[in-house]
N, C-alpha and C positions, 0 to 999 in steps of 0.2 A: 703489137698488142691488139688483141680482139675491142673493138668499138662499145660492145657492153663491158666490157674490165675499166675502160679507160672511161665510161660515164660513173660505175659506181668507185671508181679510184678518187675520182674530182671531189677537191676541197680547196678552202679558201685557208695557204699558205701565209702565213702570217714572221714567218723568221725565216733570212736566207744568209748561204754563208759567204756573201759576195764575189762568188767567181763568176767570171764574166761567162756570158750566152755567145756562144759560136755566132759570128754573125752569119753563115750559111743555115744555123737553125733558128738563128730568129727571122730570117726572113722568108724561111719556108713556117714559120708560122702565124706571120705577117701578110703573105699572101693568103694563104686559107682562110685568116678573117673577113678579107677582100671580097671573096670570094662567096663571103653566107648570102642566102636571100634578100631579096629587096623589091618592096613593091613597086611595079613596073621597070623594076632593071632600075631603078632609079639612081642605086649605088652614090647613095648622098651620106656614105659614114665616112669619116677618113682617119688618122690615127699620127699623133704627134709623140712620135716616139725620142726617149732623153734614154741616153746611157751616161755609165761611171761618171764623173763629174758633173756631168749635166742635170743628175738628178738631184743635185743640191739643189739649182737655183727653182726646182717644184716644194723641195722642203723648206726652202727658206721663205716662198710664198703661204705654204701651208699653214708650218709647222713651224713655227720660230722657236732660234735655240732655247729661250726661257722654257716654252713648253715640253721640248724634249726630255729632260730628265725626270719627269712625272706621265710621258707616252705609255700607255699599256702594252706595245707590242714595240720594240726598240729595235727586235729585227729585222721589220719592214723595211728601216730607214737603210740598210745594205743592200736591199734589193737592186742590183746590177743595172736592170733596165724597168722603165716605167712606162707606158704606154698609155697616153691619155685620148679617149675616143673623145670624138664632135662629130656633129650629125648637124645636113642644112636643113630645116625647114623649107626655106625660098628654094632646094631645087626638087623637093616631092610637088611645092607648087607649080613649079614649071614644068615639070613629067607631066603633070594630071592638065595642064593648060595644051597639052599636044593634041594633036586632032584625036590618035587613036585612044583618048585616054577622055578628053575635053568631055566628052556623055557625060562625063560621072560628076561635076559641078565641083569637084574637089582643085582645081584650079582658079580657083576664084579667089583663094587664098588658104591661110593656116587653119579657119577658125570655121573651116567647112568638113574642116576633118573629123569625124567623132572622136577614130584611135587616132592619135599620132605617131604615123608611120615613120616618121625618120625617130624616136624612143625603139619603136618595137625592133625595124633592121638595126640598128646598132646594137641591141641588147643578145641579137642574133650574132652580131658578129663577136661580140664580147666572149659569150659561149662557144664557140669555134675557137678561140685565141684560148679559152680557159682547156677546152678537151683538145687541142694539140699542145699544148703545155704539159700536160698527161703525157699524154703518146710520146714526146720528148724527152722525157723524165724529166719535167721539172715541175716545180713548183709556181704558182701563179695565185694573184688576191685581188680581186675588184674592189673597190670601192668609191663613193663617192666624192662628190667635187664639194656638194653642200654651198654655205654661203662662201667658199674660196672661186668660185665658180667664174668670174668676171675676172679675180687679180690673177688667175690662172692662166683663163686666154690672154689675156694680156701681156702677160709675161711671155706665153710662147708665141706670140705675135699670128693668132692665129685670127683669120677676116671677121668682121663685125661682121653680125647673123647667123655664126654658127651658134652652135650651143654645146655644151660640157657635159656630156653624160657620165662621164667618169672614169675612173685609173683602174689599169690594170700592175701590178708590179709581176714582174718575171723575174724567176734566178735559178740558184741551183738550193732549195730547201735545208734548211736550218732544223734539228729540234728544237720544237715550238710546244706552247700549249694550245689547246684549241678554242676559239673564242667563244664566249659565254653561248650562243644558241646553238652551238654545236651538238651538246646534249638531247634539242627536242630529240622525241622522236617521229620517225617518216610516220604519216598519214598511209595507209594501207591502202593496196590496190583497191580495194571495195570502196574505200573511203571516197576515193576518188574518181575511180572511173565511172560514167555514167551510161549502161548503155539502154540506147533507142530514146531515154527520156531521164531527167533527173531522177 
């Protein structure tokens, strides 16, 4: 699939029909996330991935059964495999504390950062996991950890100082309906591109 097909294909799959992900194609699209940009190579995202049964003990963290039967999207909860990003702070601080990098006084710690670089590569890497998902032919939905955030890492015993950027589900797509902001519409090239000056 041509790269422009498979960006304007991507959406946030919301029903899947629980057939498991080839493990040869999840982890050829497990590497590719690996693989998105990261300031200085820093490569501080990692990815705690739960298949078929595994993915109870993230819904049961979440989603407790009382809540289930009033969930707006019930097909989520099939989604085959889950993949939950974390991203270190502590080691964008230690990239930028190395000599070739120490100039930039961003090793000094988190709160010298203005962006916070380990948010932005992971949200890079999240988008490579969503558009070969695409290219796959499957279906794929990010969404957030919110306040489940702590009993999440917890749960997958993942190191104190990471941080929970949030869930991707994978599977093979369900008809769905599409979630309430699906309808805006795109902002138009002019709207948005700005050239030489706002």
């Amino acid at each position: 699939m041509e790269l422009t097909d498979v960006i304007a294909r991507r959406r946030m799959v919301r029903s899947f029909t629980g057939e498991p992900v080839a493990p040869a194609v999840l982890d050829r699209l497990l590497d590719g996330a690996r693989r998105a940009p990261s300031a200085g190579n820093t490569q501080g995202t990692a990815f705690v991935v739960l298949e078929a049964d595994a993915t109870r003990r993230y819904w049961d963290t979440t989603l407790p059964a009382a809540g289930r039967a009033t969930f707006a999207f019930p097909g989520l909860l099939r989604a085959p495999v889950l993949v939950v990003v974390v991203c270190s702070p502590a080691a964008y601080v230690e990239r930028y504390a190395e000599a070739d990098k120490a100039g930039t006084g961003l090793g000094a710690g988190p709160v010298e950062w203005p962006t916070p670089y380990w948010y932005v590569d992971a949200g890079m890497a999240v988008q490579t996991l969503l558009l070969g998902a695409v290219d796959a032919g499957l279906g794929a939905c990010f969404f957030g950890l919110f306040a489940h955030e702590a009993a999440v890492l917890g749960a997958l015993g993942v190191p104190e100082g990471w941080r929970g950027v949030g869930t991707v589900a994978l599977g093979h797509a369900a008809a769905d309906r599409p979630g309430r902001s699906a309808g805006r519409a795109r902002r138009t090239p002019a709207e948005v591109v700005h050239r030489g000056r706002w």
